[in-house]
Backbone bond lengths (Angstrom), bond angles and torsions (degrees), N, CA, C in turn:
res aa  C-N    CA-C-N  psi(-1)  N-CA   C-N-CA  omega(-1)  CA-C   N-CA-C  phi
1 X - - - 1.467 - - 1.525 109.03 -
2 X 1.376 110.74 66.56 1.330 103.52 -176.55 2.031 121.33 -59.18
3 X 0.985 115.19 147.60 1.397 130.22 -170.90 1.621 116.93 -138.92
4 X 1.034 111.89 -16.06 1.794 110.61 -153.31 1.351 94.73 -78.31
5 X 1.475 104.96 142.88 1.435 107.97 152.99 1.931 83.69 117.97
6 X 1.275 116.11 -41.18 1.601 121.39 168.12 1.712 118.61 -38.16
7 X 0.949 115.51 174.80 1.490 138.59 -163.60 1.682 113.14 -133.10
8 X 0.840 143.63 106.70 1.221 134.44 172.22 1.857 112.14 -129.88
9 X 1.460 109.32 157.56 1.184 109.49 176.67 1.657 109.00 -115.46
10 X 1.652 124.52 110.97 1.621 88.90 178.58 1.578 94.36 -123.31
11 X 1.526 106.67 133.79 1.657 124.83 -163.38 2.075 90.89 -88.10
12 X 1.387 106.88 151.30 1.406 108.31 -156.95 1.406 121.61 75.21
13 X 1.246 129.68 0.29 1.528 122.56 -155.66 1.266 110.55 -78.98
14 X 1.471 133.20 -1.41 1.065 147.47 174.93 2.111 121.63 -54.16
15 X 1.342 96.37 -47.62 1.639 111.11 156.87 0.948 113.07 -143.07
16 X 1.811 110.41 -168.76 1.189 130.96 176.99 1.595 127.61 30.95
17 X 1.267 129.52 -120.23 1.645 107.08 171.15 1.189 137.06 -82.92
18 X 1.085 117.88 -2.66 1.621 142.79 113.29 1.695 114.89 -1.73
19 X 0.534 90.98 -94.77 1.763 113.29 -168.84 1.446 99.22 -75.06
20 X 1.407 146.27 -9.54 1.537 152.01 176.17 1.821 88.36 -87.79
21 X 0.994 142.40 -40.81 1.220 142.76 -164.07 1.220 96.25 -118.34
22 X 1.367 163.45 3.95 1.090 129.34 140.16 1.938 98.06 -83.84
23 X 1.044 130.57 -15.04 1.481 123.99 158.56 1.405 117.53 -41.87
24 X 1.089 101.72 -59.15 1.597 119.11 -170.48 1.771 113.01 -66.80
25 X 1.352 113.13 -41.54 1.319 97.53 164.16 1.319 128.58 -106.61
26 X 1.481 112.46 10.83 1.726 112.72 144.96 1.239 121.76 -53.78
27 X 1.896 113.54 -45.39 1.310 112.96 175.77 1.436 122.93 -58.69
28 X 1.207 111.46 -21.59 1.533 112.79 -179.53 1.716 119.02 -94.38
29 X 1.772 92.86 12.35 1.861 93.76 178.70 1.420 117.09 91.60
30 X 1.469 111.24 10.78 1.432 111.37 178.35 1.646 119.81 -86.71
31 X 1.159 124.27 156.09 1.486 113.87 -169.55 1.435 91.97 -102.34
32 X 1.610 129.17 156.89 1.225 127.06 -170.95 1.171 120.62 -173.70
33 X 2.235 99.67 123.63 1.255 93.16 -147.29 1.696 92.67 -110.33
34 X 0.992 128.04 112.65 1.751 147.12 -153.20 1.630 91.14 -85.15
35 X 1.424 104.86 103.78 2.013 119.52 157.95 1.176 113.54 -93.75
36 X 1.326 96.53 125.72 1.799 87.03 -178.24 1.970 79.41 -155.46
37 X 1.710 100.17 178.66 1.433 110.55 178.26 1.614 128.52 -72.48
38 X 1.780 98.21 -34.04 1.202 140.02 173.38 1.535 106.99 -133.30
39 X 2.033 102.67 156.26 1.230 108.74 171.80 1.510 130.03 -80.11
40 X 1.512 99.52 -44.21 1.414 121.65 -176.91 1.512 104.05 -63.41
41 X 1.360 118.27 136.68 1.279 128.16 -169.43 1.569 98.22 -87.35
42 X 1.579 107.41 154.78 1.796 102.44 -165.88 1.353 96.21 -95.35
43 X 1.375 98.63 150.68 1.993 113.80 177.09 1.022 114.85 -112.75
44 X 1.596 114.70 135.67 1.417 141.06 175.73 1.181 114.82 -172.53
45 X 1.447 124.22 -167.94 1.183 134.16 167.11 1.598 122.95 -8.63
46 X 1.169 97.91 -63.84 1.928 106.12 -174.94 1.272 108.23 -135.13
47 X 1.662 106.87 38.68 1.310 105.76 162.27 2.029 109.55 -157.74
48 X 1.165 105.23 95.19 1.355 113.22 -154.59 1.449 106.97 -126.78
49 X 1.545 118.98 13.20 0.856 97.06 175.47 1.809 124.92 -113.99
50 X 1.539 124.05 179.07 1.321 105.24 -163.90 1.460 125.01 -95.34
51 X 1.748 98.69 -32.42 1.587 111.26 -170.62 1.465 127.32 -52.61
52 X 0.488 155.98 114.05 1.722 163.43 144.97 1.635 102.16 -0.77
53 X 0.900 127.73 103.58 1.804 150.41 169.27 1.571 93.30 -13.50
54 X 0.982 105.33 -65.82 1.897 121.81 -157.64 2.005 81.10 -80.26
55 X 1.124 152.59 -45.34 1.527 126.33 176.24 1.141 114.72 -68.60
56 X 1.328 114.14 -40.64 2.098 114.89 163.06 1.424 97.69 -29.44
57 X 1.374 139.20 -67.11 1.571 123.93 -109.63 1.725 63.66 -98.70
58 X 1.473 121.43 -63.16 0.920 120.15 -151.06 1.969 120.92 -63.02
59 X 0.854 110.02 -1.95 1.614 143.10 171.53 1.724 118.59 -81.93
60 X 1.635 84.26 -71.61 2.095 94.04 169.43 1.419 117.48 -79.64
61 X 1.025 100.18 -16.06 1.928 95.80 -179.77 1.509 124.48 -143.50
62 X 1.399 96.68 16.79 1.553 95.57 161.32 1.723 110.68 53.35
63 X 1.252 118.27 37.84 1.378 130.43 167.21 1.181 125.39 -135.52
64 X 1.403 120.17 138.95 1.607 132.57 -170.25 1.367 96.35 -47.18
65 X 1.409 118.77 132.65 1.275 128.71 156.18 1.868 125.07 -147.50
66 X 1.327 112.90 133.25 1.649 119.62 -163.12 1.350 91.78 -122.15
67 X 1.202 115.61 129.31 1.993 120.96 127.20 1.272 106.02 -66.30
68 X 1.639 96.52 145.62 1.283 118.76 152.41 1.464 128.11 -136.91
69 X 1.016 119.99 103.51 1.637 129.33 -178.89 1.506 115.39 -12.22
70 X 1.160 157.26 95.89 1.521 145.28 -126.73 1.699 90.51 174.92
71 X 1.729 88.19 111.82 2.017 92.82 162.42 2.009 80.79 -125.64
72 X 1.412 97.97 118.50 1.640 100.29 167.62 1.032 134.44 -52.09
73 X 1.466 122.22 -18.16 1.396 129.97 -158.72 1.614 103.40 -100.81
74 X 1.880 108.43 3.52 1.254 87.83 169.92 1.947 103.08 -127.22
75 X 1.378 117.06 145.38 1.275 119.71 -157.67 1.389 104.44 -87.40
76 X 0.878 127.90 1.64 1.806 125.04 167.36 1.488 102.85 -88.90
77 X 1.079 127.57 -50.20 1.726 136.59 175.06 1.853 103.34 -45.02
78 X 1.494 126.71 -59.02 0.881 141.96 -140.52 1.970 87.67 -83.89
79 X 1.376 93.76 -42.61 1.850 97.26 168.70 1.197 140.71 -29.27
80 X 2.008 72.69 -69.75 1.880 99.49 169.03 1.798 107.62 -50.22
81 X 1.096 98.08 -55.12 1.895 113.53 -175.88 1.409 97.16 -15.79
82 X 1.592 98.57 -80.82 1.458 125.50 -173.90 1.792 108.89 -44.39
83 X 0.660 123.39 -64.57 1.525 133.61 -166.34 1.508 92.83 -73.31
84 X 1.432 133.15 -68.18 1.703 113.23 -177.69 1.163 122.67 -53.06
85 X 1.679 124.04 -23.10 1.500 131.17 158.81 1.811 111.38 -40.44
86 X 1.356 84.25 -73.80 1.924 101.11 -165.01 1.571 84.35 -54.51
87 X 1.583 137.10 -88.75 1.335 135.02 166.53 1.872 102.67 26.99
88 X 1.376 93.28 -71.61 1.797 104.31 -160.21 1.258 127.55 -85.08
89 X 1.608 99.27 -41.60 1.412 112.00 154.21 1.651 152.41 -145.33
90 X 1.570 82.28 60.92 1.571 106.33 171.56 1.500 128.78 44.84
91 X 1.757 96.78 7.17 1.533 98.95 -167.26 1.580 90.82 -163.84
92 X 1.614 101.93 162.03 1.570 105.64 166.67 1.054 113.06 -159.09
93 X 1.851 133.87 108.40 1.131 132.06 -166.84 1.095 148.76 -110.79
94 X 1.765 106.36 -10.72 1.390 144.70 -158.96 1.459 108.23 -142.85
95 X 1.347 126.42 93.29 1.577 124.61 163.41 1.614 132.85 -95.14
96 X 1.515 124.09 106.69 1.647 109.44 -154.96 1.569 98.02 -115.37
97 X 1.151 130.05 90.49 0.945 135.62 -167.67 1.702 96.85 -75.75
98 X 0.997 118.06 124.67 1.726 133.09 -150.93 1.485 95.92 -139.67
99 X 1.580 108.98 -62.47 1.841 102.60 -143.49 2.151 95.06 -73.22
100 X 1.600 80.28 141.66 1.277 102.89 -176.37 1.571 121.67 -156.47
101 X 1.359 121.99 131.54 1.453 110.73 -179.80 1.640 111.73 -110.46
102 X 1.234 130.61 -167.70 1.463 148.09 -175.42 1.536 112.24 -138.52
103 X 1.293 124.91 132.01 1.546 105.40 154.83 1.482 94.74 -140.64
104 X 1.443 109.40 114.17 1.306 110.82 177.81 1.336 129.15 -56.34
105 X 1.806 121.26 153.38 1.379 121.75 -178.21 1.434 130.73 119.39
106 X 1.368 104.70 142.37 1.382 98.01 -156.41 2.127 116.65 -81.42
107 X 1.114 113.90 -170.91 1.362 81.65 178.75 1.767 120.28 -96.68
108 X 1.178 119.19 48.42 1.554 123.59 149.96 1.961 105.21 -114.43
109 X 1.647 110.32 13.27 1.643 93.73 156.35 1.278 119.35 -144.08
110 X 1.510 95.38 27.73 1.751 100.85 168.36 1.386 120.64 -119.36
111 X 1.280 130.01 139.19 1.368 118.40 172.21 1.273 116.30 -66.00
112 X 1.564 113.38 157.02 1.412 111.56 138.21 1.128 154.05 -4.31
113 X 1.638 104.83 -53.17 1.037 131.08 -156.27 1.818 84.83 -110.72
114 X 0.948 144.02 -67.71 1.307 143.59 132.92 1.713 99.78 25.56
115 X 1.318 121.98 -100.79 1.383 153.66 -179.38 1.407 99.71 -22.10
116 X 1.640 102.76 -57.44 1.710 95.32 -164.03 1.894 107.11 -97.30
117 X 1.643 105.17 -7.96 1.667 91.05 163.64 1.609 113.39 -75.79
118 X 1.420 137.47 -4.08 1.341 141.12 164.20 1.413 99.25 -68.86
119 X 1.198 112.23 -76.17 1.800 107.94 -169.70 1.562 108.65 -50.12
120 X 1.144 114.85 -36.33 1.925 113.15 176.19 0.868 105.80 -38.26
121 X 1.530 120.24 -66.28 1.254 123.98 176.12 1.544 135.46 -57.62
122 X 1.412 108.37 -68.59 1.161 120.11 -161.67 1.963 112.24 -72.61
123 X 1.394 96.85 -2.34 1.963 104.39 -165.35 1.581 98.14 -145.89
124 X 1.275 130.13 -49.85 1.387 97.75 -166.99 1.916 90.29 -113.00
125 X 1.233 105.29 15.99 1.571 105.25 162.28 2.188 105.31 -92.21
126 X 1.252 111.66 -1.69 1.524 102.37 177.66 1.974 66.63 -117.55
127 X 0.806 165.92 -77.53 1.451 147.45 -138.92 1.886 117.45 -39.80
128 X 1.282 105.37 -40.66 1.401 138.26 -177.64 0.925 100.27 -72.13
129 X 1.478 126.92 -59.09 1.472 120.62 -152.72 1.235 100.26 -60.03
130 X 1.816 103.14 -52.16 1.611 116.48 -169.29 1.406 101.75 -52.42
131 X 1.160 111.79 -73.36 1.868 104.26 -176.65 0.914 126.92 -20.92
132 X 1.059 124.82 -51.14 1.643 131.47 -173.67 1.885 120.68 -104.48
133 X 1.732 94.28 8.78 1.803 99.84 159.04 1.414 93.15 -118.25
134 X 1.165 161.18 -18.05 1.071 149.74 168.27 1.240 130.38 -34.73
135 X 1.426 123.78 -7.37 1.596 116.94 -141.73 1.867 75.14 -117.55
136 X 1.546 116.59 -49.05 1.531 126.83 169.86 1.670 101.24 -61.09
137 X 0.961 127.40 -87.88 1.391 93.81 -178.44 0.491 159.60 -50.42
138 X 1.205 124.50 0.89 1.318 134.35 176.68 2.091 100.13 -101.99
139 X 1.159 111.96 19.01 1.669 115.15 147.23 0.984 101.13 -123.40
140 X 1.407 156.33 29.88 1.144 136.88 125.45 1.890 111.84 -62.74
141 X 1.885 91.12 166.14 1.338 98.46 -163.63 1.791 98.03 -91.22
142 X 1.904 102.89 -6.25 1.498 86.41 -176.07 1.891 85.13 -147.46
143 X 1.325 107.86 75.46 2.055 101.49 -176.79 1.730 99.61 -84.44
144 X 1.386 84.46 134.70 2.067 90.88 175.71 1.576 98.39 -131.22
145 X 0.902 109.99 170.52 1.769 127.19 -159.66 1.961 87.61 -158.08
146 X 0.938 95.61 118.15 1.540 105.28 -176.81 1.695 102.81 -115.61
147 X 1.342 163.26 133.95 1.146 140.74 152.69 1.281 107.68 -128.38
148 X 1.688 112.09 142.35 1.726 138.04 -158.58 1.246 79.94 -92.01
149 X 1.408 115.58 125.36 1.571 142.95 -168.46 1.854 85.08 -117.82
150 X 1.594 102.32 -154.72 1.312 121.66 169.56 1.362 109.67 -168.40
151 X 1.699 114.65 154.20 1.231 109.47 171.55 1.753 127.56 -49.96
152 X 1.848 95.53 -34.71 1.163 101.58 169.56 1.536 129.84 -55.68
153 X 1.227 122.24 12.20 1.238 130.64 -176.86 1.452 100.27 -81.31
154 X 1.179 131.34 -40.92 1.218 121.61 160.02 1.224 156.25 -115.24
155 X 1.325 92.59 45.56 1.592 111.73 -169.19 1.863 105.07 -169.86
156 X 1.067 116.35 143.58 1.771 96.44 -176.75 1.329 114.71 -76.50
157 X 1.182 113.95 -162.55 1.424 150.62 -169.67 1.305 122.46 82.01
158 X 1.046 138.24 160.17 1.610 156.71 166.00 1.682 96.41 113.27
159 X 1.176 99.64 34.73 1.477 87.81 179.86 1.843 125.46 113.29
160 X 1.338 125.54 138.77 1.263 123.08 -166.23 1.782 86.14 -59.88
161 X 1.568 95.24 -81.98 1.700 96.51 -176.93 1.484 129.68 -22.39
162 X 1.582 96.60 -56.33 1.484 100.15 171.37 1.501 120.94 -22.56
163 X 1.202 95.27 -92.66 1.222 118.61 -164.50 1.268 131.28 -68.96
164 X 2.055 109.48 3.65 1.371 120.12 145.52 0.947 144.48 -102.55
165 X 1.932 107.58 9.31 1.401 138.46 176.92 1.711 87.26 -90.73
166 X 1.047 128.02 -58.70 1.304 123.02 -162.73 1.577 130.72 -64.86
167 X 1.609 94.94 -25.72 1.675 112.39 166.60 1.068 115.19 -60.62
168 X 1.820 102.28 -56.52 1.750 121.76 -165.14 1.672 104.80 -62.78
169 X 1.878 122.63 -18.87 1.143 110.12 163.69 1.268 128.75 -84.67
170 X 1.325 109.76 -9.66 1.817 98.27 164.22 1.473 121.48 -79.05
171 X 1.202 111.83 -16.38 1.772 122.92 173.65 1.160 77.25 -71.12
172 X 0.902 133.92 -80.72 2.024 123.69 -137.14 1.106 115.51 -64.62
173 X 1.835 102.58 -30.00 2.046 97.37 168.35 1.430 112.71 -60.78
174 X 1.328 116.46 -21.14 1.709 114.73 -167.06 1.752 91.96 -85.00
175 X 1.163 105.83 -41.30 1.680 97.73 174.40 1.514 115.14 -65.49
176 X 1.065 133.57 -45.79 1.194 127.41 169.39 1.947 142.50 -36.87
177 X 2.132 67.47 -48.27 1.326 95.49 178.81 1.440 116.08 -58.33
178 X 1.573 124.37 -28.13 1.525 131.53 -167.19 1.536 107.72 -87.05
179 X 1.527 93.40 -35.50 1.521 112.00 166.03 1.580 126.72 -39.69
180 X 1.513 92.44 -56.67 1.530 101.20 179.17 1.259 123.67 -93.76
181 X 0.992 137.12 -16.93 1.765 146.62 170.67 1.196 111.31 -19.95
182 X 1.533 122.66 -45.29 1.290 122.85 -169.73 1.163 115.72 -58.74
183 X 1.490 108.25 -27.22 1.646 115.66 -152.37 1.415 107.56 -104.87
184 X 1.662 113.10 0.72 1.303 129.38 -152.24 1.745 123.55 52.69
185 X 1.304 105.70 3.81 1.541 94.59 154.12 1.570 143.54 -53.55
186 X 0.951 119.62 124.63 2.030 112.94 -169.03 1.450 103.45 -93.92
187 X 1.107 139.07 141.12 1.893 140.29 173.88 1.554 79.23 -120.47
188 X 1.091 105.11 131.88 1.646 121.46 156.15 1.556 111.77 -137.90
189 X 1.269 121.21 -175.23 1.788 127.50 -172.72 1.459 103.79 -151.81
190 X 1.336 123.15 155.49 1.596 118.68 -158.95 1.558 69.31 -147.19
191 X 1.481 124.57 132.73 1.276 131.29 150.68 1.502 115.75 -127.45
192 X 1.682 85.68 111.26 1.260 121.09 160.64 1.497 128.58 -17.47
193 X 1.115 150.39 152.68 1.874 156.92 167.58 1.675 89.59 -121.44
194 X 1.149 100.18 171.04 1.889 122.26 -179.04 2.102 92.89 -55.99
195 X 1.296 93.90 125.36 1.624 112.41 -156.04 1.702 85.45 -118.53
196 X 1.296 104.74 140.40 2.065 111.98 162.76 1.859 97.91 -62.83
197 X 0.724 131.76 89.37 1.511 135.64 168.32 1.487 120.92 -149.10
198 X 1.129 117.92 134.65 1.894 126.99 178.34 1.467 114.12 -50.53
199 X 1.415 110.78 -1.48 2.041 94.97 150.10 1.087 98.87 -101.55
200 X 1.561 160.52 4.04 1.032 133.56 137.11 1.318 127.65 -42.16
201 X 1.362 124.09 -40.81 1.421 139.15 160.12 1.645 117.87 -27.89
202 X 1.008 114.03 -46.34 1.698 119.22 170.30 1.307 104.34 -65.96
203 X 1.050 135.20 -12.06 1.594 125.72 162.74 1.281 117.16 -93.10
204 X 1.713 133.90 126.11 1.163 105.31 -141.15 2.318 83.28 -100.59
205 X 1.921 98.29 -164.82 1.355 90.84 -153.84 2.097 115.66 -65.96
206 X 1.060 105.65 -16.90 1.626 91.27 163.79 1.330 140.35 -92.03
207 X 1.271 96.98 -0.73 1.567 111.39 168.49 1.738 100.45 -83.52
208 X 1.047 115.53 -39.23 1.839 130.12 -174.12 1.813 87.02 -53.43
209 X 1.104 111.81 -55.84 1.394 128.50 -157.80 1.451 106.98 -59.01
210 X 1.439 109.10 -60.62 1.649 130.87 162.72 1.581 108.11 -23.74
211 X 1.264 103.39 -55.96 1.835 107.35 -151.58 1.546 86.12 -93.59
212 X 0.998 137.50 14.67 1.595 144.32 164.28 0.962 99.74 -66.20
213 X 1.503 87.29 -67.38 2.170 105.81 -170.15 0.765 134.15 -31.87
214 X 1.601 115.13 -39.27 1.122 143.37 -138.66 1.443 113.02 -122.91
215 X 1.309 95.53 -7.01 1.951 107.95 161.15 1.103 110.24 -95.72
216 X 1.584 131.28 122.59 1.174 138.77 -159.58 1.838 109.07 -66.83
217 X 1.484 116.92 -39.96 0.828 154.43 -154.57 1.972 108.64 -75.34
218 X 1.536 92.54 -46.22 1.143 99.39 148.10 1.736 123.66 110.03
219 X 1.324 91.99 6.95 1.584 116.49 -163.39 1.600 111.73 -153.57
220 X 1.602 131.61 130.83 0.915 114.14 166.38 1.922 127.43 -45.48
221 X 0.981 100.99 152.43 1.621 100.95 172.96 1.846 109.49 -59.81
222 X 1.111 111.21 153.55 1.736 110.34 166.37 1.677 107.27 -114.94
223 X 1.393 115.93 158.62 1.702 129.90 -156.64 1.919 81.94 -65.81
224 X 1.381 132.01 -43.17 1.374 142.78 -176.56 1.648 101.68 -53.40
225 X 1.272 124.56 -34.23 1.336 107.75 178.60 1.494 117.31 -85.09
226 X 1.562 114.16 -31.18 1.245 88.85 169.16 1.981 129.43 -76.11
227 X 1.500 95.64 -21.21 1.260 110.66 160.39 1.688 120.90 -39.24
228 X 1.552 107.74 -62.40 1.956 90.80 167.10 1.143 134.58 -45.82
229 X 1.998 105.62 -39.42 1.808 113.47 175.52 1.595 95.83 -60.11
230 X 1.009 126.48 -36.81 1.629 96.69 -158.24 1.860 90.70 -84.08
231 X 1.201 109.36 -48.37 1.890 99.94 -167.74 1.631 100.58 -50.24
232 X 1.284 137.64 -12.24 1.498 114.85 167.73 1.029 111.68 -86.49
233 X 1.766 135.26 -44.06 1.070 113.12 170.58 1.450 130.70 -84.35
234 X 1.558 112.24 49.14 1.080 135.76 176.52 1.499 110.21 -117.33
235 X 1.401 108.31 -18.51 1.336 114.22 -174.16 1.365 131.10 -106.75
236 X 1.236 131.91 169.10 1.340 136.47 -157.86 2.073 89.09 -57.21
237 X 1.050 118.29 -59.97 1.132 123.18 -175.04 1.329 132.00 -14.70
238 X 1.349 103.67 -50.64 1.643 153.77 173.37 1.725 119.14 -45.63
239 X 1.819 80.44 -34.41 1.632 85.50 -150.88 1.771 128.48 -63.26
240 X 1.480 116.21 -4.70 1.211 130.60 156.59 1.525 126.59 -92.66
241 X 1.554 95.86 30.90 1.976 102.33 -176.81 1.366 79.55 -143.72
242 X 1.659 104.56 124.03 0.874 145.22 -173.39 1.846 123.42 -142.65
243 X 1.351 121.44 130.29 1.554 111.28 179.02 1.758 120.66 75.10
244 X 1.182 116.43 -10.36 1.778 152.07 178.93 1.450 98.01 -62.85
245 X 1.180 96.77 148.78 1.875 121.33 173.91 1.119 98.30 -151.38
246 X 1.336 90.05 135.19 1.922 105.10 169.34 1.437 111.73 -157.24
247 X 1.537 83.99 145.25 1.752 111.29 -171.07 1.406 109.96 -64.80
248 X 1.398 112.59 126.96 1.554 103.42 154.04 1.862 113.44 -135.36
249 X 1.437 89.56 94.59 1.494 82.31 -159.83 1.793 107.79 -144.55
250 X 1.931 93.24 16.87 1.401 80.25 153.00 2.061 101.81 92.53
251 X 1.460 98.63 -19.33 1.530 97.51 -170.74 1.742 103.97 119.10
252 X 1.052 128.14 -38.82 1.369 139.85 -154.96 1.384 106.08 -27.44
253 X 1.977 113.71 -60.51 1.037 114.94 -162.76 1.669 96.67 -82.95
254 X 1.132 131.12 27.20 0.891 86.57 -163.52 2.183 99.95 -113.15
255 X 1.818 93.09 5.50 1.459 86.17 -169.02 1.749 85.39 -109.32
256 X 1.357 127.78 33.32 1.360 125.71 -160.73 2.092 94.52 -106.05
């Protein structure tokens, strides 16, 4: 699945599945410019480590890699994104709309205000991004738009917001997807199962334990597995899958 020499942007890339997929297509020669809120990747449980996302790639794989200061949910940030990208490297080919938060609870313990900083983020922070990388990818000879869905997309929990930011992004990849055809751009969505990452951490350890169980497979997922789903549909391989979602979750949904 050759890739190298490409451009990609993946927003969140800072940790957790984030940073498993900008791994994954460093290894394949991709250049990668890591948006996140902060640089330093967060520590806990299954996330302990220190290096800076963008010195990994550029360390293990000998490929250009930048942070850029980036909260999605605001549209001047998401600008800059776009424009310091093209700025650096003349091209943009790969968009993984990743960064996403949680705030648990049903709706008698979330605010308002609560509700719609999830969707900022997690839905019209990949709406934005796309808008305003669309116009570059779509002159590339191979532009993909990938967006980190969740199992919860079809079924609840992790939250009211959650889990209607995460639905409303598989509709919008299918909208996108019709969007871009012309240009041969592909939008696809990879939804995730219970992942080693620091929002797992808000679940405390027997609930962690529970959603083990409950993966047929038998093991939490690692940030690297969802990282392969996206490097194929990142790749030449790909290029007649279009508007597509796919599970990587271990089995989860599938005894639900």
């Amino acid at each position: 699945m050759p890739l190298e020499g490409r451009t990609a942007i993946v927003t969140g890339g800072a940790s957790g599945i984030g940073r498993g997929i900008a791994d994954k297509l460093a290894g394949a020669g991709v250049n990668v410019i890591v948006a996140d809120v902060c640089r330093e990747p967060k520590r806990g449980m299954y996330s302990d480590l220190n290096q800076p996302t963008d010195k990994l790639l550029e360390s293990a794989h000998g490929v250009e890699s930048h942070y850029i200061k980036t909260d999605v949910s605001v549209e001047s940030e998401i600008i800059d994104l776009i424009s310091s990208t093209m700025n650096h490297f003349d091209r943009l080919d790969i968009l993984i709309n990743n960064a996403g938060i949680q705030i648990p609870g049903g709706s008698q313990d979330i605010t308002v205000e609560e509700f719609n900083k999830v969707l900022g983020v997690n839905l019209t922070g990949a709406f934005m991004t796309a808008k305003y990388a669309l116009p570059y990818l779509n002159e590339s000879s191979a532009g993909r738009i990938v967006n980190i869905s969740s199992v919860n997309a079809y079924f609840g929990a992790g939250g009211a917001p959650y889990a209607a930011s995460k639905a409303a992004l598989v509709n919008l990849t299918r909208e996108l997807a019709l969007e871009a055809a012309d240009a041969g751009t592909t939008v696809n969505a990879v939804l995730p199962g219970v992942v080693k990452t620091s929002m797992q951490e808000l679940n405390d350890e027997s609930t962690q334990l529970r959603e083990e169980e409950k993966t047929p497979l038998s093991r939490l997922g690692e940030p690297e597995d969802v990282g392969n789903a996206v490097r194929f549909f990142c790749s030449d391989g790909a290029s007649w899958i279009t508007g597509a979602e796919l599970l990587v979750d271990g089995g989860y949904s599938a005894g639900r």
